[in-house]
Every structure is written in structure tokens, then in C-alpha cells.
N, C-alpha and C positions, 0 to 999 in steps of 0.2 A: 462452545458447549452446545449440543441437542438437544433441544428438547421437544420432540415431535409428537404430536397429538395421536398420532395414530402409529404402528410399527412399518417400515419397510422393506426389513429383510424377511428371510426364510424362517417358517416356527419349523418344529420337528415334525417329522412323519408319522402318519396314522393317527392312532387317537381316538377317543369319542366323545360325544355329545352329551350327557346323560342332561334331563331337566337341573337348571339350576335352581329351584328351592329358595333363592334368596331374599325371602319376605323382612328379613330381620336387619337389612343392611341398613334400613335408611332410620333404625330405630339407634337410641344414643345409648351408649355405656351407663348402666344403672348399679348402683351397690347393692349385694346383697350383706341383710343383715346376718349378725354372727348367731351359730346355733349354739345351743346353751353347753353342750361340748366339742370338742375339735381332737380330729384322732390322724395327726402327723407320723406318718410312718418312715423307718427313716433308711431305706431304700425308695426311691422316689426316682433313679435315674441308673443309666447304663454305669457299672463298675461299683466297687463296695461301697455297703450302708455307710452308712455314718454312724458314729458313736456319741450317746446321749451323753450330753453335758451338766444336765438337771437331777433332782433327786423327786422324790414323792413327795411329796406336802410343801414343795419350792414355790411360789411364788415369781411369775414372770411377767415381763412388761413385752408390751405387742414388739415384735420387731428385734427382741434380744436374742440371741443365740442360745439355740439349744440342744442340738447336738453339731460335733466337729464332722470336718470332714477326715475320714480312714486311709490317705495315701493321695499321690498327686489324682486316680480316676477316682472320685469320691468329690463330695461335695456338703456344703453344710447346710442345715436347718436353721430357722428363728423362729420364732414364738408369732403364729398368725395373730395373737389376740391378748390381751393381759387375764394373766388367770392366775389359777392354780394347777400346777401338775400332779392329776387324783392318781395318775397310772402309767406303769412303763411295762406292756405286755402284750401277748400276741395278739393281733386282728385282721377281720378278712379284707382282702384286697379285691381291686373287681375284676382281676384273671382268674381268680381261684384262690391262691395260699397265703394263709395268714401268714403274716409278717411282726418283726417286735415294732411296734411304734409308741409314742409317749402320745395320752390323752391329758386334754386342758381341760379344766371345767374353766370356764368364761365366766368373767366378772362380768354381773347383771349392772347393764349399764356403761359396759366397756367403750371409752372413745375408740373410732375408727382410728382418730390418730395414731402415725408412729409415734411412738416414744424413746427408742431405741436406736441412737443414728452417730454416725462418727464421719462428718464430711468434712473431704479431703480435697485438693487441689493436685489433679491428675497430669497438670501440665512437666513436672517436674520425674516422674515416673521415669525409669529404664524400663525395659520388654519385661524382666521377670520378675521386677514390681508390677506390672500392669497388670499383669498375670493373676499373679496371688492377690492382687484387688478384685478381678474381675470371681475368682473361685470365691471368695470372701463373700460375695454376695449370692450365692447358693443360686444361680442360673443355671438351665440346662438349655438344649436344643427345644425351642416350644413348633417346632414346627413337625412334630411329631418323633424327632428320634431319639428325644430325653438324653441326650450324650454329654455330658458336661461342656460348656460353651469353655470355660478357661482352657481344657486339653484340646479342644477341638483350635484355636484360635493358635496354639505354638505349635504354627507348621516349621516341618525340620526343615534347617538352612538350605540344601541343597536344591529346595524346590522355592526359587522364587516366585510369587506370585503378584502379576500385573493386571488382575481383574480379580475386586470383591462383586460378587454379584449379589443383591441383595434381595431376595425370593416374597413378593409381595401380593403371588399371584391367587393363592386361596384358592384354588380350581375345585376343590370340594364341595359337592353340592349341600346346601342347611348353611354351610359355616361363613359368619358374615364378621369374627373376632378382629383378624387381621384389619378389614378392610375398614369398621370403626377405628381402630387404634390406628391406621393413618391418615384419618381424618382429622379424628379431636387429640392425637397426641403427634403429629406430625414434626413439631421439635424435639422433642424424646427422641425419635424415630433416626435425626442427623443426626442429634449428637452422638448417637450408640453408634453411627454408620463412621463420625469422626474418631471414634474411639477405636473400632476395628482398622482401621483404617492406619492408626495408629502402630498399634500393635504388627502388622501383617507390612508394615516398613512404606506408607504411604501411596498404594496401588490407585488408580482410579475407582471410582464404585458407579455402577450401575442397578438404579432399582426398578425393576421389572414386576407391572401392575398388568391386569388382565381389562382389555378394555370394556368389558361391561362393567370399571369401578373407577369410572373416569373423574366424579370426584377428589375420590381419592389420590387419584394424578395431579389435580389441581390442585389441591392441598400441598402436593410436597412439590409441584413447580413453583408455585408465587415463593417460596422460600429459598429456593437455589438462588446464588450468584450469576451472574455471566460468565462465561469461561471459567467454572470452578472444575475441578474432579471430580465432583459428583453428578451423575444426569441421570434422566426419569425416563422410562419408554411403555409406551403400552402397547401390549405385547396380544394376539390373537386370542380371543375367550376358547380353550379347549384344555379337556382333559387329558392326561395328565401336566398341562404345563407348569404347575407347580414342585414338580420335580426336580434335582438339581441337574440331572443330567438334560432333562428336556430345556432346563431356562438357561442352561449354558450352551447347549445347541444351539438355541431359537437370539440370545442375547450376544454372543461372543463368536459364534460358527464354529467352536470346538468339539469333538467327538471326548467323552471319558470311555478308556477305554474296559472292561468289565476287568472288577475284582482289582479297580485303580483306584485310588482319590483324585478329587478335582484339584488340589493341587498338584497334581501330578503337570497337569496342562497348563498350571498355571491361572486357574479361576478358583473362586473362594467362596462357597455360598452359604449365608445366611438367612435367617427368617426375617421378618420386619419387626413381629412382634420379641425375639430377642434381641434386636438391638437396640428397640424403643424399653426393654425391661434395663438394663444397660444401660444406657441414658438416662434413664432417671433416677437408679438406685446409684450408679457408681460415685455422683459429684456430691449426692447428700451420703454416702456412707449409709446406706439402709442392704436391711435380706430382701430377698424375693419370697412376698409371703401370701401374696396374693395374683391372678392372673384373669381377663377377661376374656369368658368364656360363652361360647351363642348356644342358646337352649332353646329349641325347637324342636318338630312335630306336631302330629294332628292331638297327642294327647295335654300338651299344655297350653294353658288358655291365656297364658301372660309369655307368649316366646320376646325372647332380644337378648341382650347381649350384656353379662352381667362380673360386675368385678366380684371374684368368690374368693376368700379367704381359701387357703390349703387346709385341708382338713375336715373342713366341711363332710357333713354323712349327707348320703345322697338322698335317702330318708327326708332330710330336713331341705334340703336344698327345693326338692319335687314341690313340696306340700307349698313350698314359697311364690312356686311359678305355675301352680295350681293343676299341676296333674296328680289327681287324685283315683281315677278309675282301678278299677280291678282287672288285671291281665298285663300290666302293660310291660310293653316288650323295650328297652333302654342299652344305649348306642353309644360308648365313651368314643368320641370322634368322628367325623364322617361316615356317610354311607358306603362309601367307597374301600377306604381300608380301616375305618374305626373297627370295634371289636364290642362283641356283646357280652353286659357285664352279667358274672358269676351273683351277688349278693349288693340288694339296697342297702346293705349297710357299710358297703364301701365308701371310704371316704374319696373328695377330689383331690389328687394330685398334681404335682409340677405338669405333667405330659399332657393335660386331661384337655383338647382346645372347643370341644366343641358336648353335646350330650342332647340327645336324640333319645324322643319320649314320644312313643305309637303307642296305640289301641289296639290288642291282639287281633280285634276285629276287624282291624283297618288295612291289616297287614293280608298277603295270599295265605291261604289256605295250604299246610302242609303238601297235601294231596296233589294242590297244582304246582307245586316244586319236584315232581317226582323226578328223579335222573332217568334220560336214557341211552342209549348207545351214542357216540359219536357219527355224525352222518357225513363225516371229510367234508363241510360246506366251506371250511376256510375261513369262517369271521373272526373268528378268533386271531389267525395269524395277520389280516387287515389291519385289526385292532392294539396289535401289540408293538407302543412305542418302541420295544429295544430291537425290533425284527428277531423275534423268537419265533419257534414251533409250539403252538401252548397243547394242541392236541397232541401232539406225539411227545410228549414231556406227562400230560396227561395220562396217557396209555401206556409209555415209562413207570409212572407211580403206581398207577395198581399193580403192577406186575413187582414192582418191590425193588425195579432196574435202576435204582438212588444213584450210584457209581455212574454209570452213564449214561444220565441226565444230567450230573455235571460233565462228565470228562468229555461229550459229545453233543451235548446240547444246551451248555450255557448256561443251568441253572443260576450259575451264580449272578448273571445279569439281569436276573426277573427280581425286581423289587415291590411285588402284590399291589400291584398298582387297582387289580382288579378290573380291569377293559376284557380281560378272554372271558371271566366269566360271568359278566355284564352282557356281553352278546351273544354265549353261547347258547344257540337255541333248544340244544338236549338238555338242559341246566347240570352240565357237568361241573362242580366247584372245583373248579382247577386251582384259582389260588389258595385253597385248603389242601389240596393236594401236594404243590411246591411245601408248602409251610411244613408240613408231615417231611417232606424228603429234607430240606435244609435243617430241621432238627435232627435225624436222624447222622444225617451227615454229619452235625457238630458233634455230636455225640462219640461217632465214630471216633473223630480225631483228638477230642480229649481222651479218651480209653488210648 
């Protein structure tokens, strides 16, 4: 087995630097407490809602089930908290559109404790028991693609796969979630890796750490065996390395090729923090009802890295970690490709890994974001891991030329990683741009 302190091969091409921000890494997972209500909405991932299993005036224990999941892409809910269900009705979400979710009024007083649990002994399991255990415990992709982990996990037979690669790399600047949860939860972290692992017919695993989290590497080395199938690499500090296509370039020397899956190549990649969510709920029979999430910026005065119940309004979460100013501007996810949310009164969700809290005042001036012409300098195309054109993709989109910017420029291989428009000096918002043509485009092809 390897396990080398530092990486030896090739990372991927281009890329950028941006400041890493990670003031929070070295602070420990703290709990946050429950807000006096909790508003679970029950779309929360890629494919349909779920349907509520509860009534009004129901009475729920933390950790119970409380809505199914709609079909095999669907997923189910549990009760973040013991309570009572006051309400099953629209509310706003921090994209924009209100959604049906069921609100808990919280029993004052409520233990953190689960209460709610049915553990199981997973050794004994076939694949499509493994399966519907794993959907059982309402997982999705936490490393940003909310994709349900059970569907994601039964690749079809034809594509065997001989590398789980397991994405620990956290390249985001602020977000230091991951890199706590493989420190202090580092057994959580195998067993979900032994459980995929399982499932995907026994492949080797590789877990791929960004070397400014060298702790973290050494957490999950002193735990590997000698000559196991699983080994640890720390991989070059650069953005996007946390990609799958980048950490299966840089870990395996695979290319994916656009508009493929990585099992196509035969690599398998997951996040840390889903296989460490995995690991601990699968063996006690618990939901995922809670996730460790890094709360940072210049506006809160208590940033690190905090276990939040689902549901949580962000209202209550802010006032917790002490940003309380007026103006302030908030970030579900990274700087990079997180998104800014529509309404405080959005609750946290499955997807939610990180939440970035500025002082309007802190932040540039509209004025100095003005856009202007492109000047052909080319950083943009430097900067862009997939060797795209992001300028002429760019001057494609205003022109409304959707069609081709796929059929001739690869749209479909830009994943908003946000590098073009990180260095474009004209502050052209290119990956606002992409994101406008690929809905469009979807839109297309459903009609």
C-alpha cells in the first residue's frame, strides 16, 4: 500500500489560485442548538419530492420518518427534532420558489438525542438490499450535487468499476466542513468508504486530500492497514481540484470524456463527507438529519464549523453565530460556485455545505463590477480546467447562439467551476452566462 506524504504524479491542467480563507479549519465541530421551529421541505435533492408521511397536530420523535421517498430518484425525510407537526405548506426556499414542506414546532427542551433508529447488521446484505438501506437513510450527494447517493451508487453492470475515488479535496475557499469531518470523524469516513466499496463489487479506494490539510491525511493514515485497498494521497492545493473530473485526472491519469460518467472509465467518485454520513447512520439504522456545515465571513463574529439540524431558518441560525448587521449579503456554499440566497427565511438543507455571511460594506462596490468589452487577453481560456473557449462561449451567449455553444464549443463540458470569471479582467460573468444557455437548452429538449 502507498501512502505518501506528498503526491507524485501529474494534477490536472490550468486552474487557479484564489486565497484560501481557511480560518475555520482548525476550529472543532460545534452543535448548533434547535430553533424553536424547523421548516423541512420535502424536495431537498435532484429527482422527486418526497411525500409527507405525517398529519397536522402528529407528534414526532427526532430521527422518525416523515415523509417517503416518490419513486427509486427520490429520497426520504426524518424528523430533525421531536416535536409537533403545526404545518404542512408552501415556503420559501433560498433559490427563489416556495416549496410544500412540513414545519415542526420543537419541543422546548428537546434532547439532541436520536430517538428514532433500527440498526442493522449490513454484513449479510445483497447489492439491492444495500441499496434500499442506503436510500432508507435519506443521503444525498453532499458535496454539492444533492443527487441521491443510493441511485448514484447502482452503476449499471456493463461499466465495471476498478477505482472508488473518494473526493476529500474541499478546494473551496471559506469551506473547512469536509476537512473537520476527516479529522474528528475519520472512522465514519472507512466505514462509508467500506460500505461503497461494497456495494460498487469491491474496487480499490483512493482518498484524495488537498495538501494544505495534512492533518487530515494523518488522521486517515494511522488508521489504514498495510497493504489494504484503501490508500491516502495528498494531492497539489489548487482550484478546482475538487472536481471529479480533476481528482480522477490528477489520482487515476484518466481523462472523462464530456457529457460521460466516471464510471464510464471506470472511476467512482464520492465526497468524504457522504461516505462519513453513511458510516454512521447506515450500522445504527438512523436518517440524515443533520450535516456539518462552515459558517464564515467578515460578518459573523462566532465563524467554524457547526452541526445544524435540517430545517433550521437561516434567521435563527445567523442571530446564533452572531451576524446581526444590517445589509448583509449571504452565500449557501462557496465563493466559487455557491449561489446567493433569495430570502432569510430560508431554511438549511441536505445540499447546504457551507454559508457565507458579508457586510454589504465589505463587499466591491456595484460600480467597480461594471462589465466591459472583452479584450482577447486569453486568461480566461489559461484558467479553464476542461481546455474550453470561455470567451467565445461568452460572445456565443449574448448573441443567443445556445445551439452552438454546444454543438461546437462544448458547453456541455463547463461545469461553473467559475476560474473564467474569477480572472476575467473585463468582469464578464461568464458562468452566468453558460447557466442561462444550459437552461435554455434544457428547456429546449423537454418541449
Amino acid at each position: 500500500m502507498r501512502l505518501l506524504s506528498y503526491f507524485r504524479g501529474e494534477t490536472f491542467a490550468r486552474g487557479i489560485h484564489p486565497p484560501h480563507h481557511k480560518e475555520t479549519a482548525a476550529l472543532p465541530i460545534r452543535r448548533l442548538p434547535f430553533a424553536p421551529r424547523l421548516i423541512v421541505p420535502l424536495s431537498q435533492h435532484v429527482g422527486r419530492p418526497a411525500r409527507a408521511l405525517v398529519r397536522i397536530g402528529q407528534e414526532v420523535a427526532r430521527g422518525e420518518p416523515i415523509a417517503a421517498a416518490d419513486g427509486f430518484i427520490s429520497i426520504p425525510h426524518h424528523a430533525p427534532a421531536s416535536g409537533v407537526v403545526e404545518a404542512i405548506e408552501l415556503r420559501p426556499t433560498a433559490n427563489g420558489p416556495w416549496t410544500e414542506s412540513i414545519v415542526i414546532r420543537v419541543h422546548a427542551g428537546s434532547t439532541q438525542e436520536v430517538l428514532w433508529r433500527r440498526p442493522r447488521d449490513l454484513s449479510g446484505l445483497d447489492a439491492d438490499q444495500l441499496v434500499a438501506a442506503v436510500q432508507e437513510t435519506g443521503v444525498v450527494g453532499l458535496g454539492g450535487g444533492v443527487f441521491p447517493t443510493h441511485a448514484k451508487l447502482k452503476v449499471p453492470p456493463e461499466y465495471p468499476v476498478d477505482t472508488l475515488v473518494v473526493n476529500g479535496c474541499e478546494c473551496e475557499p471559506y469551506l473547512t466542513s469536509d476537512h473537520r469531518i476527516m479529522v474528528e470523524r475519520a472512522d465514519d469516513l472507512l466505514r462509508g468508504v467500506g460500505i461503497a466499496r461494497q456495494l460498487l463489487g469491491g474496487p480499490r479506494a483512493i482518498i484524495g486530500i488537498e495538501d494544505n490539510k495534512m492533518d487530515a491525511y494523518e488522521a486517515i493514515r494511522s488508521r489504514l492497514p498495510e497493504d489494504g485497498p484503501v490508500t491516502v494521497e495528498a494531492v497539489p492545493t489548487k482550484y478546482p481540484q475538487g472536481a471529479g473530473e480533476m481528482l480522477i485526472k490528477t489520482l487515476v491519469g484518466r481523462e472523462v470524456p464530456p457529457d460521460s460518467r466516471s464510471y464510464q472509465v471506470g472511476a467512482y467518485v464520492q465526497n468524504v463527507a457522504t461516505l462519513a454520513s453513511l458510516g454512521h447512520l447506515m450500522p445504527n439504522g438512523e436518517g440524515f438529519i443533520e450535516r456539518v456545515i462552515t459558517v464564515a465571513g467578515s460578518a459573523v463574529t462566532k465563524p467554524g464549523n457547526y452541526l445544524v439540524p435540517f430545517g433550521t431558518p437561516l434567521r435563527f441560525l445567523l442571530d446564533c453565530v452572531g451576524a446581526r448587521d444590517e445589509g448583509l449579503q449571504v452565500v449557501f456554499g462557496g465563493p466559487m460556485m455557491g449561489q446567493a440566497i433569495a430570502s432569510l427565511d430560508a431554511p438549511i438543507t441536505k445540499g447546504v455545505s457551507g454559508i457565507l455571511v458579508f457586510r454589504s460594506r465589505d463587499l466591491a462596490p456595484r460600480a467597480a463590477l461594471k462589465t466591459y468589452p472583452c479584450i482577447k487577453c486569453g486568461e480566461c481560456i489559461e484558467s479553464c480546467p476542461m481546455g474550453l473557449n470561455p470567451s467565445t462561449l461568452g460572445m456565443l451567449a449574448v448573441k443567443r447562439e445556445y445551439d452552438r455553444m454546444a454543438d461546437s464549443y462544448r458547453l456541455g463540458a463547463c461545469f461553473e467551476c467559475g476560474c473564467c470569471t474569477y480572472v476575467c479582467p473585463a468582469n464578464i460573468p461568464l458562468v452566468q452566462h453558460f447557466r442561462v444557455a444550459k437552461t435554455v437548452l434544457r428547456g429546449r429538449k423537454a418541449a
